[in-house]
N, C-alpha and C positions, 0 to 999 in steps of 0.2 A: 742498404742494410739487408735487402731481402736476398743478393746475392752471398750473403754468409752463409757457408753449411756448415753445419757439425760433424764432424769426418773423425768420431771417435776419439777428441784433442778436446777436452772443454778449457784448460786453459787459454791455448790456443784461440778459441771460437769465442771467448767471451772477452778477448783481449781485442780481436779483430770488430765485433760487437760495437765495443766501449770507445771502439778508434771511431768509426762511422759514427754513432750517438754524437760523437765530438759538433760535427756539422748539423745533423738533423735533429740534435735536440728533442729526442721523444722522453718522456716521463711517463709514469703511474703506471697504469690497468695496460696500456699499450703496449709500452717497454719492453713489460713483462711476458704478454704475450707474443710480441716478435721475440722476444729470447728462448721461450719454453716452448714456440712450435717445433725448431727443428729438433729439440731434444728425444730420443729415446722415451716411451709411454713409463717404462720400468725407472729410469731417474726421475718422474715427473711424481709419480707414486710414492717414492721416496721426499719430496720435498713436500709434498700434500699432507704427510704424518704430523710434520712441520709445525707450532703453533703459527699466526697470521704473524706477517714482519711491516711494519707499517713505513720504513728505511727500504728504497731502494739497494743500497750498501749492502742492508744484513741479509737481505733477499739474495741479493747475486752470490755471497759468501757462501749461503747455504746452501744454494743452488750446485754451487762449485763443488761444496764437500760431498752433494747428494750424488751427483754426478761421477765424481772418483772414487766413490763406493762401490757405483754400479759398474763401470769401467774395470777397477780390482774384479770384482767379482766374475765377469767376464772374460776377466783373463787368468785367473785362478779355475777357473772351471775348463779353458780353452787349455791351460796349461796340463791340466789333472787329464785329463781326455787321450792328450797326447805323450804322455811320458808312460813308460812301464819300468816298474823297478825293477825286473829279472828276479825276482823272489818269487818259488812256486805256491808259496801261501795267500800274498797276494796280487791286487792287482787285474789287471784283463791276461784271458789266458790267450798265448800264440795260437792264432788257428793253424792247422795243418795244411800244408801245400797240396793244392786239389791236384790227386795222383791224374796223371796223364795217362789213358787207355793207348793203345799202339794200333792204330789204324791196318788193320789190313787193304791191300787193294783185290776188288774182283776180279778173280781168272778171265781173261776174255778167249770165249769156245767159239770153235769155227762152227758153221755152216752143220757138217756132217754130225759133229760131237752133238749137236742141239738134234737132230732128228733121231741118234742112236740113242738118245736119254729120255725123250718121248716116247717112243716105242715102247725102251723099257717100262715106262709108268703106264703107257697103256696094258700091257700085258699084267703088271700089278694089279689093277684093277680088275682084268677082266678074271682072274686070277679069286681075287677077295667076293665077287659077284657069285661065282659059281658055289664057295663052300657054307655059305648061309642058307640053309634049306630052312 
């Protein structure tokens, strides 16, 4: 029984549950908690509003319903997230496509061209030196 997950199927998971219980026979406080570990914290919060069920039966019933609540809800929200209605009023708006800049590549200077462009920058300078009195 402890190899059952809950893989987002509570019907599913409580039908496989209820097959294994077949052999091992577990009841009450147990039961309940090998059913309610693998579940979701936010379904378990939902059946906690719950009054006490003192019927295994209405326990797992409500369980079930608590469960495809939150399940709905989850997928009403997953659904909402991912749909746009193409109306500019509402909705999430299209972001714009990040413009692409145009790379330039660096000139590569020979040898001679790198000594003729130093020269001139030193004479710049020596240039700016001289007219600050």
């Amino acid at each position: 029984m402890l190899k059952v997950r809950y893989k987002n199927n509570i019907t599913q998971f409580l039908l496989e549950f209820e097959n294994w219980n077949v052999k091992a026979k577990v009841t009450g406080i147990a039961f309940r908690k090998l059913i309610r570990d693998p579940i979701p914290d936010e379904a378990v919060r939902r059946i906690s509003m719950h009054p006490g069920y003192t019927n295994n039966r209405d326990w797992i019933e409500a369980l079930h319903q608590a469960v495809r609540d939150e399940e709905a809800f989850h997928e009403g929200k997953r659904l909402k997230d991912n749909t746009f209605s193409g109306s500019n009023s509402s909705g999430k708006r299209k972001r714009d496509k990040p413009t692409t800049t145009k790379i330039t590549k660096k000139p590569k200077y020979t040898a001679k061209e790198k000594r003729v462009y130093q020269a001139k920058k030193k004479e710049e300078k020596v240039e700016k030196g001289k007219a600050a009195p």
